[in-house]
mmCIF file of the C-alpha atoms, coordinates in Angstrom:
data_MODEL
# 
_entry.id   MODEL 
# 
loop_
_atom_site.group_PDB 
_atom_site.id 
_atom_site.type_symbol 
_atom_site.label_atom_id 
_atom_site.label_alt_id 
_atom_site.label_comp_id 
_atom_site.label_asym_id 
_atom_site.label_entity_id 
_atom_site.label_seq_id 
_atom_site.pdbx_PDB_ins_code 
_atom_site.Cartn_x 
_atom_site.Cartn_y 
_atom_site.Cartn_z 
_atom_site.occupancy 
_atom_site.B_iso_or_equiv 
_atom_site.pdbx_formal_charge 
_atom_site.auth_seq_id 
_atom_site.auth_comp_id 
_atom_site.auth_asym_id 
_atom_site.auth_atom_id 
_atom_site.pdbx_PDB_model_num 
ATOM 1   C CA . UNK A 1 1   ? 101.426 86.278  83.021  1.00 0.00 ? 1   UNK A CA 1 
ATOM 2   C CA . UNK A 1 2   ? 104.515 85.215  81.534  1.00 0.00 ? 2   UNK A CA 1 
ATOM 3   C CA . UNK A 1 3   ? 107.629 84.230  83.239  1.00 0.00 ? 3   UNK A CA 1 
ATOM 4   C CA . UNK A 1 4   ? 109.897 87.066  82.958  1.00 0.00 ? 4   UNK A CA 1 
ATOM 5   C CA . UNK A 1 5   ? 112.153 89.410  84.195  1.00 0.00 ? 5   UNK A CA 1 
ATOM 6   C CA . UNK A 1 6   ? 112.084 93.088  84.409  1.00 0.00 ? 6   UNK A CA 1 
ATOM 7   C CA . UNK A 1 7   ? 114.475 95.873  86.428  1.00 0.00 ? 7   UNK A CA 1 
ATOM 8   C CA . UNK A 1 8   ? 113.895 99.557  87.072  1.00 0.00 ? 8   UNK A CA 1 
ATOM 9   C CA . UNK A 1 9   ? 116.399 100.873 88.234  1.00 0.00 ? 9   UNK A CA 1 
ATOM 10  C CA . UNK A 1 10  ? 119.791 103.172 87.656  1.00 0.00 ? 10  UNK A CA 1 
ATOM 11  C CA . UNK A 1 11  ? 121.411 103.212 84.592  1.00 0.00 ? 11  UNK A CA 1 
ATOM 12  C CA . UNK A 1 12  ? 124.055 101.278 85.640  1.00 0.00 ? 12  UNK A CA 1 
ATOM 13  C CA . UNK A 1 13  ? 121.809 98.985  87.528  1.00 0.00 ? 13  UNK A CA 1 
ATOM 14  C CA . UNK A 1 14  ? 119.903 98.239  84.432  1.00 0.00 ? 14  UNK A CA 1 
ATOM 15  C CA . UNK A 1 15  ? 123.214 97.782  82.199  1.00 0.00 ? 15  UNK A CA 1 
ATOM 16  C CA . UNK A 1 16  ? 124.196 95.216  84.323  1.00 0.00 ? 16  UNK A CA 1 
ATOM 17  C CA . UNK A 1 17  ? 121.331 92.918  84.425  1.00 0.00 ? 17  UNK A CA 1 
ATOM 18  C CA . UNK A 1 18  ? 121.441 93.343  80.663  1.00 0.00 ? 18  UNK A CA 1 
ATOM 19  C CA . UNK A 1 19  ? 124.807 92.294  80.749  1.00 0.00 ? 19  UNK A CA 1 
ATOM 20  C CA . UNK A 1 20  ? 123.629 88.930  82.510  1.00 0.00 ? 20  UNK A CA 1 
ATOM 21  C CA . UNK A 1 21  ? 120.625 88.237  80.115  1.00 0.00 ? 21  UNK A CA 1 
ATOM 22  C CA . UNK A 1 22  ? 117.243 90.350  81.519  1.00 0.00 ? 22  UNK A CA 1 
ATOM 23  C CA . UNK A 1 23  ? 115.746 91.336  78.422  1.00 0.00 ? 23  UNK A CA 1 
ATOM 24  C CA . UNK A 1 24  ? 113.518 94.425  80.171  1.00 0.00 ? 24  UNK A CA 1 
ATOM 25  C CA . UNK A 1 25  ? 115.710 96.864  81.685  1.00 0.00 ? 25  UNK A CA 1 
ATOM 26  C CA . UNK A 1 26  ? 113.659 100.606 82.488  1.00 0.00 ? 26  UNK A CA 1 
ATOM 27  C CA . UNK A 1 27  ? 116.365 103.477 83.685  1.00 0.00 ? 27  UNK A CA 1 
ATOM 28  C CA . UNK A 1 28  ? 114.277 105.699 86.000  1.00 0.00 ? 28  UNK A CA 1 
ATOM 29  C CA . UNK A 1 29  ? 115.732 108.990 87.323  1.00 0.00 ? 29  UNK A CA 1 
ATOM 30  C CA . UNK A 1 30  ? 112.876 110.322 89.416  1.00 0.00 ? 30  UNK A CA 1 
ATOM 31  C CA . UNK A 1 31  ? 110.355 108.339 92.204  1.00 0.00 ? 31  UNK A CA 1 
ATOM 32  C CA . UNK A 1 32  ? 107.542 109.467 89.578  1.00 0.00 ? 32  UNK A CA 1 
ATOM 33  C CA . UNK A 1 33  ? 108.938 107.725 86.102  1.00 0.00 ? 33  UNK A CA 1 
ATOM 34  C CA . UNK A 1 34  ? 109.379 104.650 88.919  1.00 0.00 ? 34  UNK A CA 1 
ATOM 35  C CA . UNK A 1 35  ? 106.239 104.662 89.965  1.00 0.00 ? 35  UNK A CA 1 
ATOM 36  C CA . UNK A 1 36  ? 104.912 105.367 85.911  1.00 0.00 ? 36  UNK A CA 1 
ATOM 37  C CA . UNK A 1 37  ? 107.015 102.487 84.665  1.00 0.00 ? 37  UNK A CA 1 
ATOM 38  C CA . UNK A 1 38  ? 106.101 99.964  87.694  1.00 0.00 ? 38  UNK A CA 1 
ATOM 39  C CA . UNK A 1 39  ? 102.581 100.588 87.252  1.00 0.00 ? 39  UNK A CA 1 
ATOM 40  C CA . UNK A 1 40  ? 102.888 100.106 83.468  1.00 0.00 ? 40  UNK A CA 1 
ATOM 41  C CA . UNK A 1 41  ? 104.587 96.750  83.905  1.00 0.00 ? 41  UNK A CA 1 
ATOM 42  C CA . UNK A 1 42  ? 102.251 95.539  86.603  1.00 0.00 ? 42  UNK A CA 1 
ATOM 43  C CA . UNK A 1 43  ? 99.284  96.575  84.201  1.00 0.00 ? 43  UNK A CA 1 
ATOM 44  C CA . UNK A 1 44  ? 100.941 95.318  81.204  1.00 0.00 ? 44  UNK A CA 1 
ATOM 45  C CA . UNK A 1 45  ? 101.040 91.425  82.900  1.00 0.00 ? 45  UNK A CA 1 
ATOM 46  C CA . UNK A 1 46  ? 104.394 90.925  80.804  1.00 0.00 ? 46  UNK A CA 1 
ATOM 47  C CA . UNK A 1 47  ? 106.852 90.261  84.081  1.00 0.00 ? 47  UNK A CA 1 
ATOM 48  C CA . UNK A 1 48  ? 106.630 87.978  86.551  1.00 0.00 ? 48  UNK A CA 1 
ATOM 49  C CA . UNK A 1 49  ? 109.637 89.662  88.841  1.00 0.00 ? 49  UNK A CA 1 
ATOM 50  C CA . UNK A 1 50  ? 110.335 93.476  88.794  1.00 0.00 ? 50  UNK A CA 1 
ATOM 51  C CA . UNK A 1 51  ? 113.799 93.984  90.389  1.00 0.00 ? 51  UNK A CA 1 
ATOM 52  C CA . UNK A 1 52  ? 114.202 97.709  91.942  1.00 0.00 ? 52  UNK A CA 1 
ATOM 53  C CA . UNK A 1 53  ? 116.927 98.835  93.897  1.00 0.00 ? 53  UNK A CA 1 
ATOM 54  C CA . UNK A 1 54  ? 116.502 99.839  97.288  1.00 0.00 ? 54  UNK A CA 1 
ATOM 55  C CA . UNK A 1 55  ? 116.688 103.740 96.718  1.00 0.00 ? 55  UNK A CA 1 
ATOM 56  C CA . UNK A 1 56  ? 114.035 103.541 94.563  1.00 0.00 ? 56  UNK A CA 1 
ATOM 57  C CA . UNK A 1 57  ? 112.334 101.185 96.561  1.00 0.00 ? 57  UNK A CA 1 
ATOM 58  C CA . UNK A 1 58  ? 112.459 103.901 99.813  1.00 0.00 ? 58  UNK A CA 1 
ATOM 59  C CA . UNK A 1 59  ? 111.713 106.828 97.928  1.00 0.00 ? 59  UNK A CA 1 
ATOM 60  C CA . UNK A 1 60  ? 108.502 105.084 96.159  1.00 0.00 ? 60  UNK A CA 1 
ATOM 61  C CA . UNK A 1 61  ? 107.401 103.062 99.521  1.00 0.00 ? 61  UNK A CA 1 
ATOM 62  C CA . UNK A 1 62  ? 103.715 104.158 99.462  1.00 0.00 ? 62  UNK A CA 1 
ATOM 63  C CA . UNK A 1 63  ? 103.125 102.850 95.819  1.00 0.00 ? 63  UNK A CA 1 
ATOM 64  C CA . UNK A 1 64  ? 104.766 99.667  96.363  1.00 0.00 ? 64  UNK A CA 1 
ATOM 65  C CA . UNK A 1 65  ? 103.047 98.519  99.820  1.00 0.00 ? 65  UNK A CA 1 
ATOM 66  C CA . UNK A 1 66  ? 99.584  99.972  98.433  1.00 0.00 ? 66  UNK A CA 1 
ATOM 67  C CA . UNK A 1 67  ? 100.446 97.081  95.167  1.00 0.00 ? 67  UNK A CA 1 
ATOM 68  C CA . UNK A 1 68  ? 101.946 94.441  97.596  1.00 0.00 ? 68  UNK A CA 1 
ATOM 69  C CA . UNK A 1 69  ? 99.073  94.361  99.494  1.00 0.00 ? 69  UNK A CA 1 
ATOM 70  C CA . UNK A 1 70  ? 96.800  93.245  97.079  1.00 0.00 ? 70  UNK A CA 1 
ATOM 71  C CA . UNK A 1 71  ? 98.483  91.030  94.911  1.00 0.00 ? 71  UNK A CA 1 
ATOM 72  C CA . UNK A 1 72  ? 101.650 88.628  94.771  1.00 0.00 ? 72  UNK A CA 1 
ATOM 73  C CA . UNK A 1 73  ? 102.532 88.879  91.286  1.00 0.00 ? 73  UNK A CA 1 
ATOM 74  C CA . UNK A 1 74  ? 104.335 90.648  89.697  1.00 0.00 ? 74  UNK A CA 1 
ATOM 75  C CA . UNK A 1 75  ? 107.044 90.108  92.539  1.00 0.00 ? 75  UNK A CA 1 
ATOM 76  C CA . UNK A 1 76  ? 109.053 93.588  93.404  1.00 0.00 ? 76  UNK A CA 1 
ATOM 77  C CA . UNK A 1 77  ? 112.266 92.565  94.853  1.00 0.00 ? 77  UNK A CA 1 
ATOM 78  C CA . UNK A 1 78  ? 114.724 95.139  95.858  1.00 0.00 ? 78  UNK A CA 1 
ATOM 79  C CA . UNK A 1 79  ? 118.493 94.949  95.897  1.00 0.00 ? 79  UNK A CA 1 
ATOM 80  C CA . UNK A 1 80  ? 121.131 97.126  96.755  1.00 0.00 ? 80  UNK A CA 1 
ATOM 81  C CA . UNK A 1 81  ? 122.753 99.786  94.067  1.00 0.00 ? 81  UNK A CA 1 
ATOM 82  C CA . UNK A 1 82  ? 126.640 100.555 93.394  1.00 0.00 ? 82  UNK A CA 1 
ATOM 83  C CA . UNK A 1 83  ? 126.517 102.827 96.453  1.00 0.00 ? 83  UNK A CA 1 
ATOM 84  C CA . UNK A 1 84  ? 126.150 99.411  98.955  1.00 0.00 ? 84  UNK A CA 1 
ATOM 85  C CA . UNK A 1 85  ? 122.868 98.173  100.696 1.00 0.00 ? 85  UNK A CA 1 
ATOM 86  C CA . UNK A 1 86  ? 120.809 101.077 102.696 1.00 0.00 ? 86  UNK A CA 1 
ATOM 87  C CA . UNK A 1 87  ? 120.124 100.982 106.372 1.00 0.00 ? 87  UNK A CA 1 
ATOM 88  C CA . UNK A 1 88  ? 116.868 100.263 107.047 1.00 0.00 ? 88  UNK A CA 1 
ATOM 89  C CA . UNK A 1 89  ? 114.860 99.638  110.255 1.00 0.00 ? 89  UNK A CA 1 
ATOM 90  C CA . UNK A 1 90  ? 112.591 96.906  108.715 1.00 0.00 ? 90  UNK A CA 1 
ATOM 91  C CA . UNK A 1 91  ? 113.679 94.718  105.306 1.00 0.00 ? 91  UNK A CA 1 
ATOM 92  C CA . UNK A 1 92  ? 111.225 94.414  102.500 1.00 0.00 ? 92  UNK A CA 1 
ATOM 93  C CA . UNK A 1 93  ? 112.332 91.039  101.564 1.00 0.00 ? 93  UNK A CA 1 
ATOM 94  C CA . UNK A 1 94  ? 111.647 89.894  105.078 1.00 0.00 ? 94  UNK A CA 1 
ATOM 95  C CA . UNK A 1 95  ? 108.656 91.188  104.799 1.00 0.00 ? 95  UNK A CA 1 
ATOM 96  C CA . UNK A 1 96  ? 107.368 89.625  101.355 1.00 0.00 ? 96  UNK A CA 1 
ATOM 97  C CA . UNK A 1 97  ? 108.702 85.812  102.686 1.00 0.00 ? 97  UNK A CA 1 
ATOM 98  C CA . UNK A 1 98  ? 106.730 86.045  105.877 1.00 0.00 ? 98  UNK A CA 1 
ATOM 99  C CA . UNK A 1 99  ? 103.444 87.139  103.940 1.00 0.00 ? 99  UNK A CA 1 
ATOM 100 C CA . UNK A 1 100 ? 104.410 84.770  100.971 1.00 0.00 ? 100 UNK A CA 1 
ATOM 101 C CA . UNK A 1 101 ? 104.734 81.672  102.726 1.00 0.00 ? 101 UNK A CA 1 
ATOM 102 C CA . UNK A 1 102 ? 103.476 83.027  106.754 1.00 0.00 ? 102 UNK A CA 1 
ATOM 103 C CA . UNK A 1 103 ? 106.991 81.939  108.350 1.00 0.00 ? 103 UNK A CA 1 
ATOM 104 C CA . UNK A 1 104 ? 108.873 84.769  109.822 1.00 0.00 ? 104 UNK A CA 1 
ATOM 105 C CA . UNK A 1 105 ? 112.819 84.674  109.090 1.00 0.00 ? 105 UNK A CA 1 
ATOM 106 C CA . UNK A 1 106 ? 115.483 84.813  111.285 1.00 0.00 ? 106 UNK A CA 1 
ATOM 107 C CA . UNK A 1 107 ? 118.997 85.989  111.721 1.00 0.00 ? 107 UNK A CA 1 
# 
């Protein structure tokens, strides 16, 4: 797998990170082109890190914890979108670092 960086995300999301460098940027509009375009890249073995944002991440929850579960790479990491960070009753990221390396983060 090579050692890259991909984002699905908003349009404006995905300008962005183009703006600072990521070569792969995917605008998605609907939780099914997420899911089509996620599952493509995982498939494809091209990224190493897919960076969603978190609505995207909420509304396609299933697909992502069914993938997480079974394999570490590609990495989904999931940030917060022009509208501000969501509130959430459990964190992702939290989540991913305590099965990643078993230690449990605190605040």
């Amino acid at each position: 797998m090579k050692s890259s960086i991909a984002v699905v995300a908003d349009a404006d999301t995905v300008t962005g990170f183009k703006l600072g460098g990521v070569k792969e940027g995917y605008v998605v509009e609907t939780s099914q082109e997420a899911e089509e375009t996620l599952e493509n890249l995982i498939k494809g073995k091209k990224v190493s890190i897919i960076i969603i944002t978190e609505k995207i991440g909420d509304e396609i929850r299933d697909f992502i914890e069914r993938f997480t579960k079974s394999s570490a790479l590609p990495m989904i990491i999931e940030i917060p979108d022009k509208s501000g960070p969501s509130d959430r009753a459990v964190d992702p990221m939290r989540d991913l670092i305590k099965r990643v390396i078993g230690v449990e983060m605190v605040k």
